[in-house]
C-alpha positions in Angstrom: 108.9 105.5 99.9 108.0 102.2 101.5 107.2 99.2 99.6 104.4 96.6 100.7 104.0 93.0 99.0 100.3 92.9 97.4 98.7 89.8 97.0 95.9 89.1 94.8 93.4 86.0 94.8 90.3 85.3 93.3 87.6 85.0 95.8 84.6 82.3 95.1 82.4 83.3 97.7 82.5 87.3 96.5 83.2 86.0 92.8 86.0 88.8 92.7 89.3 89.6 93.3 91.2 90.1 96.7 94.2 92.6 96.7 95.2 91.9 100.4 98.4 94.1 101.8 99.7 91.6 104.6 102.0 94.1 106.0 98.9 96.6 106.8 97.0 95.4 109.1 93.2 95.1 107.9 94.2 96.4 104.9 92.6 94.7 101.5 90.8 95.5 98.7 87.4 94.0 96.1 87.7 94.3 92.6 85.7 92.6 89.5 89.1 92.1 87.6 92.6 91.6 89.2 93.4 95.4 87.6 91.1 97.1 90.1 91.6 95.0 93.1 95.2 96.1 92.9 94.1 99.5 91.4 91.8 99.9 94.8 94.1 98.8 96.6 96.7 101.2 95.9 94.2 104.3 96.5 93.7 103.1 99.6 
C-alpha cells in the first residue's frame, strides 16, 4: 500500500478545512473540522 503526505489548513475564504494530497494531482478535500477534511480526504 502506497503512502501519500496529507496536509491540512484552515481555509479563511471557505471558513473550513483543506486536506490537500500534494502527490495526487487535483486531489483535496473540504471539511468543517480538521477530522473530516482528512476523513474526506481519505474516501476519496
Amino acid at each position: 500500500m502506497k503512502q501519500y503526505y496529507i496536509n491540512i489548513f484552515y481555509s479563511e475564504e471557505d471558513k473550513g478545512y483543506i486536506a490537500d494530497i500534494p502527490d495526487l494531482k487535483h486531489c483535496s478535500a473540504f471539511g468543517l473540522t480538521e477530522e473530516e477534511a482528512l476523513r474526506v480526504a481519505i474516501a476519496s
